[in-house]
C-alpha positions as CSV (number, residue, x, y, z in Angstrom):
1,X,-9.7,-33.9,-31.5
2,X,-8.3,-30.9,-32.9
3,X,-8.2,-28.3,-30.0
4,X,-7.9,-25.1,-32.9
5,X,-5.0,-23.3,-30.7
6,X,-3.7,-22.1,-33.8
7,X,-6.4,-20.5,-35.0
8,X,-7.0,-18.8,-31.7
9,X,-3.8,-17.5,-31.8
10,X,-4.7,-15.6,-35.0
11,X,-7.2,-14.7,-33.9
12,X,-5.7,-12.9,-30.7
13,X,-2.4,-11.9,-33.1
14,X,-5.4,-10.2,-35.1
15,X,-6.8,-8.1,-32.2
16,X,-3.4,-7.2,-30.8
17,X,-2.1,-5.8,-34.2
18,X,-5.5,-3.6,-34.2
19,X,-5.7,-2.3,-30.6
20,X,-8.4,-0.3,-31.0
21,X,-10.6,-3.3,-31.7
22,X,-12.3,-5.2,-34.9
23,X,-15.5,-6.7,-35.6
24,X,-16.1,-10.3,-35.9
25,X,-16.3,-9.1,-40.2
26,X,-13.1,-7.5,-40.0
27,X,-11.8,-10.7,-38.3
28,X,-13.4,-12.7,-40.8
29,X,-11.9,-10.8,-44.0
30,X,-8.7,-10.0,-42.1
31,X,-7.8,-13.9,-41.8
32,X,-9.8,-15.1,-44.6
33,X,-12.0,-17.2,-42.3
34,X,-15.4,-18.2,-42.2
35,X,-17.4,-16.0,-39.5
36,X,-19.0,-18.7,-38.0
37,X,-15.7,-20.0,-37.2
38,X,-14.4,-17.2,-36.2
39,X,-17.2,-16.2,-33.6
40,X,-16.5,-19.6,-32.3
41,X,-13.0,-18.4,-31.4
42,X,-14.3,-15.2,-30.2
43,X,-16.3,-17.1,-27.4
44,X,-13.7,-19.7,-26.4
45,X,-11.5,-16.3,-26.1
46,X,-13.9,-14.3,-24.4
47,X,-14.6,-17.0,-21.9
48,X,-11.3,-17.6,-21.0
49,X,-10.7,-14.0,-20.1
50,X,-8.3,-13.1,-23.1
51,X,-10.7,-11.0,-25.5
52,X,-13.6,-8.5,-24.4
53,X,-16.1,-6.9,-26.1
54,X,-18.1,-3.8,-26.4
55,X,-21.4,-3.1,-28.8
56,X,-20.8,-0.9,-31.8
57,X,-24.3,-0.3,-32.8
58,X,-25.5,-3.9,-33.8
59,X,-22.4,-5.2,-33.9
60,X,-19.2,-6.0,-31.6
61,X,-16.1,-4.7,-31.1
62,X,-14.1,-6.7,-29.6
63,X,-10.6,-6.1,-27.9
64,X,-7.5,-8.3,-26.2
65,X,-8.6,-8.0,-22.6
66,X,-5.5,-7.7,-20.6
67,X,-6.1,-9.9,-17.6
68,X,-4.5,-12.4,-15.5
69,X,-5.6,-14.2,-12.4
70,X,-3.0,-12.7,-9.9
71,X,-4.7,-9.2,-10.1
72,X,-8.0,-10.5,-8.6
73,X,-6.4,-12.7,-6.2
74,X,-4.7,-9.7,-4.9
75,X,-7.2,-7.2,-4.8
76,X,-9.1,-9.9,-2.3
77,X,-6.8,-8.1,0.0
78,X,-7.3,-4.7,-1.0
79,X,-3.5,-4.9,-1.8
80,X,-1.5,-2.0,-3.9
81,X,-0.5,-3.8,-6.9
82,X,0.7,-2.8,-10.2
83,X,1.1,-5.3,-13.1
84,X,4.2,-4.9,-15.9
85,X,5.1,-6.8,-18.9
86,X,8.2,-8.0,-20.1
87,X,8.9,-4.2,-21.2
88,X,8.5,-2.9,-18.4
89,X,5.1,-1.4,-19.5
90,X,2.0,-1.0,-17.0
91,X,-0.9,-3.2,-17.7
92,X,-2.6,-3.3,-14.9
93,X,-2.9,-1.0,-11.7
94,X,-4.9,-0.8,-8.7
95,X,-7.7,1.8,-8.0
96,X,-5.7,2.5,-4.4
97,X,-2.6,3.7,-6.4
98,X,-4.7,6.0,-8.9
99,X,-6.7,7.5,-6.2
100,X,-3.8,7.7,-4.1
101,X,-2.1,9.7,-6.8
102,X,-4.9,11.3,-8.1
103,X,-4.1,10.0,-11.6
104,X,-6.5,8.1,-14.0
105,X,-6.1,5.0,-15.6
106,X,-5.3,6.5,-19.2
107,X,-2.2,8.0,-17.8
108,X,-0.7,5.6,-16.9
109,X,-1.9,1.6,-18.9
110,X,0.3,1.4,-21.5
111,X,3.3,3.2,-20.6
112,X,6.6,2.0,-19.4
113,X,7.3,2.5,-15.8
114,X,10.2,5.4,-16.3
115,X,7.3,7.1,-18.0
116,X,4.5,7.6,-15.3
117,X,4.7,9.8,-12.7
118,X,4.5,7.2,-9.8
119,X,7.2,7.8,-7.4
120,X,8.7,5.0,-6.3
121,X,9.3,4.5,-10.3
122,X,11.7,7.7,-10.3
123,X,14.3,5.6,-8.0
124,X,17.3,4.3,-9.9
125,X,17.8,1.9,-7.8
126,X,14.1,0.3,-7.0
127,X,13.6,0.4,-11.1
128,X,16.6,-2.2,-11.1
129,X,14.6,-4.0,-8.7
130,X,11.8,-4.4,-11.0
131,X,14.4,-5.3,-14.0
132,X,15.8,-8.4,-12.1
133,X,12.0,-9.5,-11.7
134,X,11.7,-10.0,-15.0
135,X,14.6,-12.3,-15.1
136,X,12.6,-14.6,-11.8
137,X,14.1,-12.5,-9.0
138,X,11.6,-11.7,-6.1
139,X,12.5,-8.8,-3.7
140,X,11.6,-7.1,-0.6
141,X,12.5,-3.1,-0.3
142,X,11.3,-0.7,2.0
143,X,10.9,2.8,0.4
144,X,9.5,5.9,1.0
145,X,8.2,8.8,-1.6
146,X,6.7,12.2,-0.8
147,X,3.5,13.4,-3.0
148,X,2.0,17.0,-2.2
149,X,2.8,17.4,1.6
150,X,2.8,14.1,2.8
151,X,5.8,11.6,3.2
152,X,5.2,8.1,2.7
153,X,6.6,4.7,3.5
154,X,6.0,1.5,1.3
155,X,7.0,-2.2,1.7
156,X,8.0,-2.9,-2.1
157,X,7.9,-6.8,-3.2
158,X,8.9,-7.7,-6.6
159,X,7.1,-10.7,-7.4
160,X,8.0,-12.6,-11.0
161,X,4.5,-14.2,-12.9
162,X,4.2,-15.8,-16.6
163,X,1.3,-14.0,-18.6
164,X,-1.4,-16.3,-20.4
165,X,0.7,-15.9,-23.5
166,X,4.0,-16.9,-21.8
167,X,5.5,-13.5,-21.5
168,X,7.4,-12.6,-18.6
169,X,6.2,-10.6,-16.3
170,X,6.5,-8.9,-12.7
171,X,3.7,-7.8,-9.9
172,X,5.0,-4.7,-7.6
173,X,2.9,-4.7,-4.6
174,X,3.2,-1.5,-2.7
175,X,2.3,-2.4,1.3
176,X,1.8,0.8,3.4
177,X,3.7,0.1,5.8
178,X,3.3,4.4,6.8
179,X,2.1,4.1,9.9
180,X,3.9,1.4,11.6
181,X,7.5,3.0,10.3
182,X,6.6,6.7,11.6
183,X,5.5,5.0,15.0
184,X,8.8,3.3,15.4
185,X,10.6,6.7,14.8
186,X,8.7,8.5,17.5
187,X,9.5,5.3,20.1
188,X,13.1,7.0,19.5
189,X,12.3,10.2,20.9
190,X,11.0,9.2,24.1
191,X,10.8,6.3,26.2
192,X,7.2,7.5,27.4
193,X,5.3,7.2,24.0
194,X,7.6,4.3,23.4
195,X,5.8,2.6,25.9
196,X,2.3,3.9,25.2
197,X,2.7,2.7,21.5
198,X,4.0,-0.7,21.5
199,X,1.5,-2.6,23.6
200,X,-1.2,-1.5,21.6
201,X,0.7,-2.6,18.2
202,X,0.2,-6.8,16.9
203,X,3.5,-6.1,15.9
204,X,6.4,-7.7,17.8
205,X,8.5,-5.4,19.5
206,X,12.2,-5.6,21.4
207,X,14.6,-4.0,22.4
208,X,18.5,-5.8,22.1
209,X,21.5,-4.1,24.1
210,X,24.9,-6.2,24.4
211,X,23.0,-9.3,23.0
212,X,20.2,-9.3,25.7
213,X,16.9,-9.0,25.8
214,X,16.1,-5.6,27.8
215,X,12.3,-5.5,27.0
216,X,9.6,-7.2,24.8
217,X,5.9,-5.7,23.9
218,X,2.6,-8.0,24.6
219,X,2.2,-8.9,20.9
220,X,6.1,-10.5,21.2
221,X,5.4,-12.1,24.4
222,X,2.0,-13.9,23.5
223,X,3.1,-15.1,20.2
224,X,6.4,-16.3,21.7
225,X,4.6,-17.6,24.8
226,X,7.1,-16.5,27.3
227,X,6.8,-13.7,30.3
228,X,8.6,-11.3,30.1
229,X,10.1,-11.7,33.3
230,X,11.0,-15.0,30.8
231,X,12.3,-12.7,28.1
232,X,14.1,-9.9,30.0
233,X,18.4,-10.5,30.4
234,X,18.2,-13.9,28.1
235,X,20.5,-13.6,25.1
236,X,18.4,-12.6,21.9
237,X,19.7,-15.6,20.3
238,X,17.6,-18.1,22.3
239,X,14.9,-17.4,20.5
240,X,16.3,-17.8,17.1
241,X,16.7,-21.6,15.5
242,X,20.2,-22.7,16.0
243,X,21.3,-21.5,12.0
244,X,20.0,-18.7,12.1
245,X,22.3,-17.0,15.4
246,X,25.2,-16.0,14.0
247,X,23.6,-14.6,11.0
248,X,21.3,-12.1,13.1
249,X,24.0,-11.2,15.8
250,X,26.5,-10.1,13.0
251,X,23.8,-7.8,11.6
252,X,23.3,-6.3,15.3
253,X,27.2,-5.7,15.7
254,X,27.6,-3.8,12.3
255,X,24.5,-1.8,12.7
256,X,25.7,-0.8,16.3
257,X,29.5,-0.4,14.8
258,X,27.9,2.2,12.0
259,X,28.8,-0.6,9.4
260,X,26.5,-1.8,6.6
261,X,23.4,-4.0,7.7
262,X,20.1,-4.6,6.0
263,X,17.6,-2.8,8.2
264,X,14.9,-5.8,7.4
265,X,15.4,-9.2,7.1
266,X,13.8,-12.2,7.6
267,X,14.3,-14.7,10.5
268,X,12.7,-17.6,12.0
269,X,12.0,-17.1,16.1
270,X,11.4,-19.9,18.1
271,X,8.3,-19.8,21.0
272,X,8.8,-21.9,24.5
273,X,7.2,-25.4,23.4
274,X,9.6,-25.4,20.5
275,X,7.1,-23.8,17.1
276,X,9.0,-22.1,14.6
277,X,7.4,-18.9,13.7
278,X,8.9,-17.2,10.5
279,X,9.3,-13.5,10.8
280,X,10.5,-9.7,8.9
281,X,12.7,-8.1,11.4
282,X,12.9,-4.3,10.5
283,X,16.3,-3.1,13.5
284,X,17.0,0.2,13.6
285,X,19.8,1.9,16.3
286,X,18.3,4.1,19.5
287,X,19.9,5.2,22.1
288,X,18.0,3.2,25.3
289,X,18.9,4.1,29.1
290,X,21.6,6.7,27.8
291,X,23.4,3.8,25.8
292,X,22.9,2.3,22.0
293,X,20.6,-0.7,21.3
294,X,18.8,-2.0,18.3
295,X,15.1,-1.6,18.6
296,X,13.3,-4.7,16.6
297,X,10.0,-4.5,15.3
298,X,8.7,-8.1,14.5
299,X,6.3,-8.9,12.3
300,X,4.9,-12.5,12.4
301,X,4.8,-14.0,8.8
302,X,2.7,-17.3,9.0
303,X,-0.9,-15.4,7.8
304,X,1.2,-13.2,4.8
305,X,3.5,-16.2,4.0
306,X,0.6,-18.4,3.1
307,X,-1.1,-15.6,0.9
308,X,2.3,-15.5,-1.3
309,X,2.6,-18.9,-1.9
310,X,-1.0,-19.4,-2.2
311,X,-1.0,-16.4,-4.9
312,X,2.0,-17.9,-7.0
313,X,0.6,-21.6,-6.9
314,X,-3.2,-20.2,-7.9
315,X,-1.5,-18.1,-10.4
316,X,0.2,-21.7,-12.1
317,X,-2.5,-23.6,-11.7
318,X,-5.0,-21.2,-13.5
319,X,-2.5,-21.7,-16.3
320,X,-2.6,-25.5,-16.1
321,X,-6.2,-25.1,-16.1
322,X,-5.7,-23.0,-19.7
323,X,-3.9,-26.2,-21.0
324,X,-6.7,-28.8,-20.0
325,X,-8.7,-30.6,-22.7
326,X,-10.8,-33.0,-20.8
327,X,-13.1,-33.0,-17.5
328,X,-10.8,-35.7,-16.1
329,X,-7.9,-33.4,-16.4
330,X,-9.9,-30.2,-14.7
331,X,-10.6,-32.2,-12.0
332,X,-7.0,-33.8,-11.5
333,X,-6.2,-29.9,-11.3
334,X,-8.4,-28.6,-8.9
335,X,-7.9,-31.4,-6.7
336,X,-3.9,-30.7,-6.7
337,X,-4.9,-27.1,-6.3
338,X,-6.4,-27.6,-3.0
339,X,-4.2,-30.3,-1.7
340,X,-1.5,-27.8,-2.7
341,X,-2.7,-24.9,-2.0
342,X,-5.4,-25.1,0.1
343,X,-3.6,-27.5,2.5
344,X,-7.0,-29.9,2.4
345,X,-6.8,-33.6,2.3
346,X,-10.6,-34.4,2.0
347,X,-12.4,-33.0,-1.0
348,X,-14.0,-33.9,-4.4
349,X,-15.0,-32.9,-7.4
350,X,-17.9,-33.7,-9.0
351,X,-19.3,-32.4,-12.3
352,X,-23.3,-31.9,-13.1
353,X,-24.9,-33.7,-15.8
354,X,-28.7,-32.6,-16.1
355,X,-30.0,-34.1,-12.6
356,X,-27.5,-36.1,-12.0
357,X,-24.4,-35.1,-10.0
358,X,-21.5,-37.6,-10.8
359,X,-18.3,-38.2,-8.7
360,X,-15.2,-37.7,-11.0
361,X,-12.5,-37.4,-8.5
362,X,-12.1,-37.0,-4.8
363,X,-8.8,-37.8,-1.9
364,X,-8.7,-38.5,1.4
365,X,-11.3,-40.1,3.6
366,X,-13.1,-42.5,1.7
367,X,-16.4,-43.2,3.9
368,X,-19.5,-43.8,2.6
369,X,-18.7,-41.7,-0.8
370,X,-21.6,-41.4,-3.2
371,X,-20.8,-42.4,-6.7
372,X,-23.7,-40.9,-8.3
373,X,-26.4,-38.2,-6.7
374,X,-29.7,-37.3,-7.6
375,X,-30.2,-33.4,-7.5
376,X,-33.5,-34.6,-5.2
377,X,-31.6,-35.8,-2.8
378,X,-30.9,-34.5,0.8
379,X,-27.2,-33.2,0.8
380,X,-25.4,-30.0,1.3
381,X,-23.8,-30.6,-2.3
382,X,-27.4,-30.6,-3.8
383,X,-28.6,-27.9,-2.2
384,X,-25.4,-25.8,-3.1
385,X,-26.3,-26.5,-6.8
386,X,-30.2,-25.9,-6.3
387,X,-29.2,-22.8,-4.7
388,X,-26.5,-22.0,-7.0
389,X,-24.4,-20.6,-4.3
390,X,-21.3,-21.5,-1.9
391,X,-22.4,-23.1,1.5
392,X,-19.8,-23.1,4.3
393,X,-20.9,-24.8,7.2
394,X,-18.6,-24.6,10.7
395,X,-20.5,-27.4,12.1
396,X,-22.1,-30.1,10.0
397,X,-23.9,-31.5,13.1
398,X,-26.2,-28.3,13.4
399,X,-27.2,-28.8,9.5
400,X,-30.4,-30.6,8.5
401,X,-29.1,-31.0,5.2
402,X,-25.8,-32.7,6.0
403,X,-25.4,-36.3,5.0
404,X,-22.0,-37.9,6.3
405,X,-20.4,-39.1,3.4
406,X,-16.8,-39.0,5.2
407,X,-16.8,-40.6,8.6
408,X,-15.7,-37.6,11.4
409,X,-16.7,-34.5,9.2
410,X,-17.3,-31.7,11.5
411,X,-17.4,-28.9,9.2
412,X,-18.0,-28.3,5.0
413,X,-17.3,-26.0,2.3
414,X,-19.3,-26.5,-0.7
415,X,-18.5,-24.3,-4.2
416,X,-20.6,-24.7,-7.2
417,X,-18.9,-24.4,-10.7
418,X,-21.2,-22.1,-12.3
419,X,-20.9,-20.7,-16.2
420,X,-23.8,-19.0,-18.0
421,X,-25.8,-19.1,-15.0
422,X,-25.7,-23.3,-15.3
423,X,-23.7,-25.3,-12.1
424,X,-21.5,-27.4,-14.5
425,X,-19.9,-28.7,-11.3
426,X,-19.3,-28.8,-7.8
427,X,-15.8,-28.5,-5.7
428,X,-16.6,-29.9,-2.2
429,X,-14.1,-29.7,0.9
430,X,-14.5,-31.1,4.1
431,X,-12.9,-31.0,7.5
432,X,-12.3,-32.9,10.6
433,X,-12.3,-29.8,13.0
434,X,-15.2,-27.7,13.6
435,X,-15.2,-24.2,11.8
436,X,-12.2,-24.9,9.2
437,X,-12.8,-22.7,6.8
438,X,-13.0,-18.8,6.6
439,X,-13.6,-15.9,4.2
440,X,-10.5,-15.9,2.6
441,X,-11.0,-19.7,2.0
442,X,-14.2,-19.3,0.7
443,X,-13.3,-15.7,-1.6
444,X,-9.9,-17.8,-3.3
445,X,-11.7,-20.8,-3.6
446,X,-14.6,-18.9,-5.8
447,X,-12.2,-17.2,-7.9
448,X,-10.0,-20.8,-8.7
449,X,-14.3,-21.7,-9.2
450,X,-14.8,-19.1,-11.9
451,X,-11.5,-20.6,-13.6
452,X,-12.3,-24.1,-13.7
453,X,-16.0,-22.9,-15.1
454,X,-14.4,-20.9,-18.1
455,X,-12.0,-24.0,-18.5
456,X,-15.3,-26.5,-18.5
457,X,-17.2,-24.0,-21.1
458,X,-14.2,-24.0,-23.3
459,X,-13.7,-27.8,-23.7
460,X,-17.8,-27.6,-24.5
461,X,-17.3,-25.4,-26.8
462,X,-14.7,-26.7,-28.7
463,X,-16.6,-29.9,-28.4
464,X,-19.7,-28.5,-30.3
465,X,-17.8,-26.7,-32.7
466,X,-16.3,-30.5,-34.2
467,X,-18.9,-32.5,-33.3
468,X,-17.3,-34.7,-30.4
């Protein structure tokens, strides 16, 4: 079956050479193809998210739409995130940014970073940053710009991505970290507000003088599950793992020495039954009880660490999705994807065929699987396709429509694959504990959904256009 990637690529050459759009006629003369064909492409490109369109009377312009899955992901977070290619030239931004900075989206898509007036873009030494991204290195800066009369203070990651095309390319997501880095510099000023602050932060905070532990806020004490009558005289390095000791205390002796020391870092603490909990350290030197100690502010990294690898592996898998050329192969995908992503040994996929809904792969618990379904019968997965829309159930046993296919279930997520307003399949996910999954689960899981329906519709459309 011949899968016409070379013709699509024309086609998308076509549109880039002529940014300011063509019609499917000009395609059609430009390339010396037939227009029937060459609408074909149009809508395998358009469904895919490469090529958009707007109406130019009766007819349509169409355009190379500049999207990749990574900016939606993020924005599920209401991240700050700006997008560059290979050279370093913005092609996508987020709204936060622009309002932010009271710019518009024409001043800045399109132009290299060195040419926009975003600040953190006007430091040598951040810009470098970003360069090293585009050759796979990820980064974690704090920085700080000041626009009208305001100062403020960002987390910068340089995060590496491929585009759709296989062009390098780098995500720089902007955290505001403003607030929690102007609170730690008023603890310095007095012990008072020090102490009014930090118990009502999440983040971890301690204070380290001669190695010891001298205090430790709520958030540190509950995650870490000690007292702090536990906490308070114990050498700091207790509650590091065993490597990573000598690192952290040679950072605390050349901070307190006036030497070189990164001012964040990443650790991994230890609580009292023995959990690992990896963690972003940002130490600064105060002056505490007349003599110097490093004040720690702790932020706990399980929840964030999980939404960056979760991010890159939905990013790559999105891709593999763009490579796949039969239903077996989309649903070998999304099953890796969750058992990869999603951490999820029980789930299936199962793709819609009229009324009929037909297993075509699953893992995990085995059960009483049903091979085929009838859209008639009783079933959370029928229901989510006569519904057309995601069910997530915390506790199968208060659901009428729940039918145990997998012995010990206690709660379900069920996301229809839906194209052209038609389910073309269904990703189910179940779970032995009661109220597994949550809105982030349910938000990521309906994006990867959308993918794997633009995949489907492709392969049917190639399909129809040779006659297999």
């Amino acid at each position: 079956m011949r899968d016409y990637q070379n013709e699509l690529n024309l086609v998308k050459q076509a549109l880039k050479d002529d940014p300011q759009g063509l019609t499917i006629t000009d395609i059609s003369q430009k390339l010396h193809l037939n227009r029937n064909s060459v609408a074909k492409y149009l809508d395998v490109l358009q469904i895919s998210g490469q090529v958009t369109f707007r109406r130019l009377g009766p007819a349509k312009l169409y355009t190379i739409a500049e999207r990749v899955p990574i900016y939606s992901i993020l924005n599920i977070a209401k991240y700050n995130v700006i997008i560059l290619d290979n050279e370093l030239v913005i092609r996508q931004i987020s709204e936060n940014i622009l309002l932010l900075l009271e710019l518009d989206n024409g001043s800045v898509i399109g132009k290299r970073i060195d040419e926009t007036p975003i600040p953190v873009f006007q430091n040598e030494e951040l810009r470098r940053k970003v360069e090293r991204g585009l050759k796979g290195e990820y980064s974690s800066t704090e920085c700080r710009f000041s626009f009208k009369t305001e100062e403020h203070v960002c987390n910068m990651q340089v995060i590496p991505l491929v585009f759709d095309e296989g062009v390098n390319g780098v995500v720089v997501h902007l955290e505001d970290i403003t607030e929690r880095v102007m609170a730690e510099e008023k603890l310095k000023e007095s012990d008072k507000l020090y102490l009014t602050v930090v118990e009502k932060t999440s983040d971890g905070i301690a204070i380290v003088q001669d190695g010891l532990v001298l205090f430790a806020n709520r958030a540190t004490q509950d995650r870490l599950k000690y007292s702090l009558e536990d906490l308070e005289g114990q050498p700091f390095t207790r509650f590091l793992i065993p490597s990573e000791g000598e690192r952290v205390t040679g950072y605390n002796i050349n901070r307190l020495g006036g030497h070189d020391a990164p001012t964040i870092y990443e650790t991994v603490f230890l609580d009292k039954n023995g959990g690992e909990h990896p963690v972003e350290v940002n130490a600064n030197t105060i002056t505490f009880r007349d003599r110097q100690a490093v004040l720690a502010v702790i932020r706990f990294l399980g929840e964030r660490n999980w939404y960056i690898d979760a991010l890159k592996a939905l990013h790559r898998n999105s891709i593999l999705l763009g490579e796949a050329r039969s239903l077996k192969q989309v649903a070998d995908i999304t099953i890796e994807t969750i058992r990869g992503i999603f951490r999820r040994e029980d789930a299936e996929f199962i793709s819609v065929e009229g009324e009929w809904l037909r297993l075509v792969e699953t893992v995990g618990r085995t059960g009483a699987l049903r091979r085929e379904v009838h859209i008639s019968d009783r079933g959370l997965i029928t229901r989510a396709v006569k519904e057309k829309s995601t069910l997530m159930v915390r506790d199968v046993r208060q659901s009428s429509d729940y039918f145990e296919a997998r012995y010990g279930t206690l709660s379900e997520i069920v996301i229809p694959v839906i194209s052209w307003g038609e389910v073309l399949a269904v990703i189910n996910i179940e779970s032995l504990d009661v109220d597994a999954f949550d809105t982030m689960d349910r938000e990521l899981l309906q994006i990867f959904a959308q993918h794997v329906a633009n995949t489907l519709r492709r392969i049917s459309l190639i399909k129809d256009d040779t006659g297999e």
